[in-house]
KOLVEX-979579 format. One record per residue: residue number from 1; chain; x, y, z of N, C-alpha, C in turn. Coordinates in nm, 2 decimals. Example, Ala and Ser with C-alpha at 12.3 -4.5 7.8 and 13.67 -1.06 7.14 Angstrom:
BEGIN
<atom><n>1</n><chain>A</chain><n_xx>1.32</n_xx><n_yy>-0.57</n_yy><n_zz>0.78</n_zz><ca_xx>1.23</ca_xx><ca_yy>-0.45</ca_yy><ca_zz>0.78</ca_zz><c_xx>1.32</c_xx><c_yy>-0.33</c_yy><c_zz>0.78</c_zz></atom>
<atom><n>2</n><chain>A</chain><n_xx>1.28</n_xx><n_yy>-0.22</n_yy><n_zz>0.71</n_zz><ca_xx>1.37</ca_xx><ca_yy>-0.11</ca_yy><ca_zz>0.71</ca_zz><c_xx>1.29</c_xx><c_yy>0.00</c_yy><c_zz>0.79</c_zz></atom>
***
This chain:
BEGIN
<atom><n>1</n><chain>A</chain><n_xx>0.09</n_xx><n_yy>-0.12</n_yy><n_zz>0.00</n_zz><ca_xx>0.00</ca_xx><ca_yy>0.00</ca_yy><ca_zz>0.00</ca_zz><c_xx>0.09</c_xx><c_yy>0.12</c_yy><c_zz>0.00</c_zz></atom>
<atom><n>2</n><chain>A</chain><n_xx>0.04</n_xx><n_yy>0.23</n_yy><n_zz>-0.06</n_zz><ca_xx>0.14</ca_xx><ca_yy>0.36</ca_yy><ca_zz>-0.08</ca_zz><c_xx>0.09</c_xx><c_yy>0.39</c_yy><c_zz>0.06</c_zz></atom>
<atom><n>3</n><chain>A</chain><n_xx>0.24</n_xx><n_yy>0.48</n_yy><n_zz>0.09</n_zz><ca_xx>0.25</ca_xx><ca_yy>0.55</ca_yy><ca_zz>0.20</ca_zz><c_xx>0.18</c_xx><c_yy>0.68</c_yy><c_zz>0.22</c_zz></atom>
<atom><n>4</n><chain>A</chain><n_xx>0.16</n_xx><n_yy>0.73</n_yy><n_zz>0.09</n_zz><ca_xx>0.10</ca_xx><ca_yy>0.85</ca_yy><ca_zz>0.07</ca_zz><c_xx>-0.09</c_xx><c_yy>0.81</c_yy><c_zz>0.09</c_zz></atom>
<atom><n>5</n><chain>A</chain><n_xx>-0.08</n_xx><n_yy>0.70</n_yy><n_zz>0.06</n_zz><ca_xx>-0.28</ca_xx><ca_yy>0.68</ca_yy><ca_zz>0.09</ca_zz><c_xx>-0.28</c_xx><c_yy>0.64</c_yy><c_zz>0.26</c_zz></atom>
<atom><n>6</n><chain>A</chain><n_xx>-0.23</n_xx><n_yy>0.57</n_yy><n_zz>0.29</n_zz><ca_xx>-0.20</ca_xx><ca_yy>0.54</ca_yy><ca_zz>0.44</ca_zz><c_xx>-0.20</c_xx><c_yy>0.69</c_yy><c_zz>0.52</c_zz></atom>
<atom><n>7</n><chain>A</chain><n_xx>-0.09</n_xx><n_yy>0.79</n_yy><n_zz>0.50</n_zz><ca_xx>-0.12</ca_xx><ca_yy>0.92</ca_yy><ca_zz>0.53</ca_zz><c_xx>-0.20</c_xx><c_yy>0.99</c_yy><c_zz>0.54</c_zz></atom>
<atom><n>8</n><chain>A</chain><n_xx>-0.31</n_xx><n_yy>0.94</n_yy><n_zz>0.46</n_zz><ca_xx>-0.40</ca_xx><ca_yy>1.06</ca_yy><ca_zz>0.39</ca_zz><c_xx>-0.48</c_xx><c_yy>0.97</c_yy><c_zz>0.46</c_zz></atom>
<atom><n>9</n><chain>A</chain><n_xx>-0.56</n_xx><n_yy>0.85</n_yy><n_zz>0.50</n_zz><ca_xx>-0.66</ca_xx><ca_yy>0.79</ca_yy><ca_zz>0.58</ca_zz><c_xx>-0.60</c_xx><c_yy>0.82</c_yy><c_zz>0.72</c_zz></atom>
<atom><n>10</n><chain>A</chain><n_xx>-0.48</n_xx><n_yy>0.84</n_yy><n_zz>0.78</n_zz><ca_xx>-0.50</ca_xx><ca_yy>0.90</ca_yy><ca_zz>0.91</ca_zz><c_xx>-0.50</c_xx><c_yy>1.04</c_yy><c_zz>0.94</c_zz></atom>
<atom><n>11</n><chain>A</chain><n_xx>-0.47</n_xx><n_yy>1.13</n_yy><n_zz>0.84</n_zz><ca_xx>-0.50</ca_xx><ca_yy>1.27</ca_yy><ca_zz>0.85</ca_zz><c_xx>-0.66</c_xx><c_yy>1.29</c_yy><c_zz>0.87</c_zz></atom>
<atom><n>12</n><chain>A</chain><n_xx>-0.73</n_xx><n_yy>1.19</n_yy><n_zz>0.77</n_zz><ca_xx>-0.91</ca_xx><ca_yy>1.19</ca_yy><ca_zz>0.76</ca_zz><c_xx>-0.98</c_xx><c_yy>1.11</c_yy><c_zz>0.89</c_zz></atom>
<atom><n>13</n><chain>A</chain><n_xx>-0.87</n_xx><n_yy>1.05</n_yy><n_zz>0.92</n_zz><ca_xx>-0.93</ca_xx><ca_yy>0.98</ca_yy><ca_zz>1.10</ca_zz><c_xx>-0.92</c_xx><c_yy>1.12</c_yy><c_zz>1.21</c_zz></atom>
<atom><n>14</n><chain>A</chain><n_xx>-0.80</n_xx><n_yy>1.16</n_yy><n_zz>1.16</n_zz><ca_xx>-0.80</ca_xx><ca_yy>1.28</ca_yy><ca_zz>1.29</ca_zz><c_xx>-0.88</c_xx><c_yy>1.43</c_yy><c_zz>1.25</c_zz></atom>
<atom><n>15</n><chain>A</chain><n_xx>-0.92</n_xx><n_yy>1.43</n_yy><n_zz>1.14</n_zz><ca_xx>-1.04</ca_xx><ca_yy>1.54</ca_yy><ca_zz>1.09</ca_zz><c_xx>-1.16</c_xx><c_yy>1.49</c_yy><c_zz>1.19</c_zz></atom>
<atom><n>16</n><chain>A</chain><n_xx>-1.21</n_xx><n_yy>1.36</n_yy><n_zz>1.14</n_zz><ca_xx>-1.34</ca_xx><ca_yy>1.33</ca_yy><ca_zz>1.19</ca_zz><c_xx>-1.33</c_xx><c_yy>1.34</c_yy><c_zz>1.38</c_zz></atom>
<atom><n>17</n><chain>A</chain><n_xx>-1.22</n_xx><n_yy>1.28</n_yy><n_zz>1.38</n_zz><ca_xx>-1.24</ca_xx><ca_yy>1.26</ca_yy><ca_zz>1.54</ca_zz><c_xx>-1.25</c_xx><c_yy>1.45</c_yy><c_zz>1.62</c_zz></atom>
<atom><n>18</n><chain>A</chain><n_xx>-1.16</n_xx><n_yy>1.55</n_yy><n_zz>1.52</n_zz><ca_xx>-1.19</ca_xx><ca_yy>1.69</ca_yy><ca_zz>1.55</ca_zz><c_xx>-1.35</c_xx><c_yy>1.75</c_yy><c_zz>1.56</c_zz></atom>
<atom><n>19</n><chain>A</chain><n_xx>-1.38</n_xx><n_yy>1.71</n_yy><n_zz>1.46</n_zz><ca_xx>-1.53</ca_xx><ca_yy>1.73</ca_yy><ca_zz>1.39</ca_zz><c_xx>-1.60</c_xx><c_yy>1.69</c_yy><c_zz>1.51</c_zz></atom>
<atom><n>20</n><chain>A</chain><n_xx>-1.60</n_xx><n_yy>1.55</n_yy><n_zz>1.55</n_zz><ca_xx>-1.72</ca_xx><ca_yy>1.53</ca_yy><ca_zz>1.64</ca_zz><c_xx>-1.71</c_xx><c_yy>1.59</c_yy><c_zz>1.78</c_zz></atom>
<atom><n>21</n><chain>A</chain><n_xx>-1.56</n_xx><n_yy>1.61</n_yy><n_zz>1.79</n_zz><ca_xx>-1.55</ca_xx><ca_yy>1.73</ca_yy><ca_zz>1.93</ca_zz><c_xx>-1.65</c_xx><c_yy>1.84</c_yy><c_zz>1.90</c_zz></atom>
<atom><n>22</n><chain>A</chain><n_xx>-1.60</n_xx><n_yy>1.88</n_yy><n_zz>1.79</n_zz><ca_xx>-1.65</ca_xx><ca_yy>2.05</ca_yy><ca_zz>1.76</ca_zz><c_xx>-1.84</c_xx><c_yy>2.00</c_yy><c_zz>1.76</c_zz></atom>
<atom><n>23</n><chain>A</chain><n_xx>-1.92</n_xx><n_yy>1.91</n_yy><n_zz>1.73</n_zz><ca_xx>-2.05</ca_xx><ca_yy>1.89</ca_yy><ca_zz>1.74</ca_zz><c_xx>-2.08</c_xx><c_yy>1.84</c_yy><c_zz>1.89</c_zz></atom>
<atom><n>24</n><chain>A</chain><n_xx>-2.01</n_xx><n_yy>1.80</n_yy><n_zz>1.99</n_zz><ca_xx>-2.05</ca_xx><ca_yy>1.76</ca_yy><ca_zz>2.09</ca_zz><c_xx>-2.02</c_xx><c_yy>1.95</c_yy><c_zz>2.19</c_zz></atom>
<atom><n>25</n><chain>A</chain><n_xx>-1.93</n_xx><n_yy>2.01</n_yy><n_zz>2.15</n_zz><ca_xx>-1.91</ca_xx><ca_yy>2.16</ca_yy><ca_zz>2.20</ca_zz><c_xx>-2.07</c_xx><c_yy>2.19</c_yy><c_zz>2.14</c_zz></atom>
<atom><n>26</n><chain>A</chain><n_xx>-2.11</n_xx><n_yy>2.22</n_yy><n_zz>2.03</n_zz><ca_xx>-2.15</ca_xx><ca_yy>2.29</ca_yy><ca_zz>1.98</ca_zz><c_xx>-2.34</c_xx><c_yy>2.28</c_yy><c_zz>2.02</c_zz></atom>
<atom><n>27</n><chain>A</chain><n_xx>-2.38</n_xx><n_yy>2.10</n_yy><n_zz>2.05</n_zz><ca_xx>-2.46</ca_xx><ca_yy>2.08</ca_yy><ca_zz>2.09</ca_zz><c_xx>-2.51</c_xx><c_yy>2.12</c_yy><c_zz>2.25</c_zz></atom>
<atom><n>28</n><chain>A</chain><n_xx>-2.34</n_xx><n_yy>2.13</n_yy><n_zz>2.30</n_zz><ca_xx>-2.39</ca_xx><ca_yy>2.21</ca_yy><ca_zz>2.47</ca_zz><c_xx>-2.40</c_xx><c_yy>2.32</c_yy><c_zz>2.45</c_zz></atom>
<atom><n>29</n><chain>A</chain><n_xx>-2.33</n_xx><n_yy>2.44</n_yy><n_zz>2.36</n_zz><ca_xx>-2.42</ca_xx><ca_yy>2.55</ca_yy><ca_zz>2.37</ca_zz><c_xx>-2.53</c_xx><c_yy>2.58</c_yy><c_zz>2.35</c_zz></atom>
<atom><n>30</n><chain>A</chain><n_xx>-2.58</n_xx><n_yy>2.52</n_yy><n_zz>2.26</n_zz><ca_xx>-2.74</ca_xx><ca_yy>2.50</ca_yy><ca_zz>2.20</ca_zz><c_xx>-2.84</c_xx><c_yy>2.48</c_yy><c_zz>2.34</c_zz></atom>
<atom><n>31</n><chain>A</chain><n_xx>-2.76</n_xx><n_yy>2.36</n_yy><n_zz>2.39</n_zz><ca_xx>-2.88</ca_xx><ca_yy>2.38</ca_yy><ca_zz>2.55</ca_zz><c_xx>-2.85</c_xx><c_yy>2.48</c_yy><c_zz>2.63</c_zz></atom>
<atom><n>32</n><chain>A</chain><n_xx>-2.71</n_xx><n_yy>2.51</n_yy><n_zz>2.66</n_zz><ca_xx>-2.69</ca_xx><ca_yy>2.63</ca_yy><ca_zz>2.75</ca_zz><c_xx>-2.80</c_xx><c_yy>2.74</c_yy><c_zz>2.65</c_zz></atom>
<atom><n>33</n><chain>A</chain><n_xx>-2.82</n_xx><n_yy>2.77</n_yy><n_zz>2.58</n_zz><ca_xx>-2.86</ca_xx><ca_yy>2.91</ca_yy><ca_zz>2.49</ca_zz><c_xx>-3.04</c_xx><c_yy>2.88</c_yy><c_zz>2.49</c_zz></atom>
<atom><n>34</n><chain>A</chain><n_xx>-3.03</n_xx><n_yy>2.75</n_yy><n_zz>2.46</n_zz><ca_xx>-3.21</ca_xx><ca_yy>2.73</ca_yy><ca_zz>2.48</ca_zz><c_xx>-3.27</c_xx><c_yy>2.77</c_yy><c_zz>2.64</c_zz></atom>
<atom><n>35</n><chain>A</chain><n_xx>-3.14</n_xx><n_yy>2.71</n_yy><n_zz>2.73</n_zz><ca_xx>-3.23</ca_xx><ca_yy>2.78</ca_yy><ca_zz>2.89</ca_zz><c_xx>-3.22</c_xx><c_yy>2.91</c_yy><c_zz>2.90</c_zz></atom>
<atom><n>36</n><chain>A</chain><n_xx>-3.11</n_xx><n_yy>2.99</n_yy><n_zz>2.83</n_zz><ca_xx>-3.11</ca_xx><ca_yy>3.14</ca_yy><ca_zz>2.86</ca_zz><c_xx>-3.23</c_xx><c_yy>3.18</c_yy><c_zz>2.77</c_zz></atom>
<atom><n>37</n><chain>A</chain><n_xx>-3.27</n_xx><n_yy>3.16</n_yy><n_zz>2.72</n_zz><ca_xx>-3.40</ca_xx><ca_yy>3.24</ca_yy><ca_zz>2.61</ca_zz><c_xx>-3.57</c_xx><c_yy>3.18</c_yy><c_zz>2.70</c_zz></atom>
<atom><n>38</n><chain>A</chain><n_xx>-3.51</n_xx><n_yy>3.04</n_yy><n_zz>2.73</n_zz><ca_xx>-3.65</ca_xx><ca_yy>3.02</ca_yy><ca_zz>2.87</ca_zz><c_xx>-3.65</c_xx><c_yy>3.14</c_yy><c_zz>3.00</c_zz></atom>
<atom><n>39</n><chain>A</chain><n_xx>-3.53</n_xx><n_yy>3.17</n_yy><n_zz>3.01</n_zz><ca_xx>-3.51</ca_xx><ca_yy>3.21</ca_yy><ca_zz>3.14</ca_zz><c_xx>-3.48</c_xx><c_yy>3.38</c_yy><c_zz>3.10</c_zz></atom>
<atom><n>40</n><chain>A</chain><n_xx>-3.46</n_xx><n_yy>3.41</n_yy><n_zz>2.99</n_zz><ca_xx>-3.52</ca_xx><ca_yy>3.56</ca_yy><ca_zz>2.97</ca_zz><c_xx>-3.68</c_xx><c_yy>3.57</c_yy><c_zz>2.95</c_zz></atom>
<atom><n>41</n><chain>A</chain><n_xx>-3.71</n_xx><n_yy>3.48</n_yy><n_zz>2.89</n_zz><ca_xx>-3.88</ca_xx><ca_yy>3.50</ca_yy><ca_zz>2.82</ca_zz><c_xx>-3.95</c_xx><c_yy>3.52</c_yy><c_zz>2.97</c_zz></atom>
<atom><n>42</n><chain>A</chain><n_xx>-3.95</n_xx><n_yy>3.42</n_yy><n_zz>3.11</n_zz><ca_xx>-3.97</ca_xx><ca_yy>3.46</ca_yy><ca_zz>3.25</ca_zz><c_xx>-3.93</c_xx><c_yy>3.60</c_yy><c_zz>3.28</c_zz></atom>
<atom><n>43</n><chain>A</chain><n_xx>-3.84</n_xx><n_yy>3.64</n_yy><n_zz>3.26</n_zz><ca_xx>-3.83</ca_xx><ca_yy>3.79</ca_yy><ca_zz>3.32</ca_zz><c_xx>-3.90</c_xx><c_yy>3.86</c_yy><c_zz>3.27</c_zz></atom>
<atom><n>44</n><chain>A</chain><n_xx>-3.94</n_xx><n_yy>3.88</n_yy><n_zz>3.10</n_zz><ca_xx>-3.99</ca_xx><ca_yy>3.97</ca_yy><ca_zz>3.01</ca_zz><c_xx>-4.15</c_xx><c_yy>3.93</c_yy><c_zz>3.05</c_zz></atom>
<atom><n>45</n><chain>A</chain><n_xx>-4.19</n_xx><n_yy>3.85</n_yy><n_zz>3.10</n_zz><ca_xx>-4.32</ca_xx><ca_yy>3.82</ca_yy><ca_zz>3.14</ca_zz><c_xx>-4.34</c_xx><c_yy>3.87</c_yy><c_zz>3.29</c_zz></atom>
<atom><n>46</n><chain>A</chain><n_xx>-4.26</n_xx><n_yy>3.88</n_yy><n_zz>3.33</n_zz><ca_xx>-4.28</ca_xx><ca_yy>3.89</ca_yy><ca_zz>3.49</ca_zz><c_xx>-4.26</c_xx><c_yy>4.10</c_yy><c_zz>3.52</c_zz></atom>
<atom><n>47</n><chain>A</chain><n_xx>-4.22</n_xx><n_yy>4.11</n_yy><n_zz>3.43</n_zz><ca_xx>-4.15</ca_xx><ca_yy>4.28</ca_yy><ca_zz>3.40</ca_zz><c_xx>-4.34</c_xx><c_yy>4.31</c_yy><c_zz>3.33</c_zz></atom>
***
């Protein structure tokens, strides 16, 4: 097997394994940001 395809399947192993960090970050802010818009909508109703 070329060295150069070997290289290039673990450069694409360590993209994906980045990638799903960056979607597991990305889905906690999503909850963090869904409770602040619950928990502003309470104030703006209570004002």
């Amino acid at each position: 097997m070329n060295i150069a395809i070997v290289r290039a399947f673990i450069a694409l192993r360590k993209f994906v394994a980045q990638y799903g960090d960056i979607i597991e970050q990305l889905q906690d802010l999503k909850e963090r940001i869904g409770n602040h818009d619950a928990q502003l909508n309470q104030i703006y109703e209570a004002i």
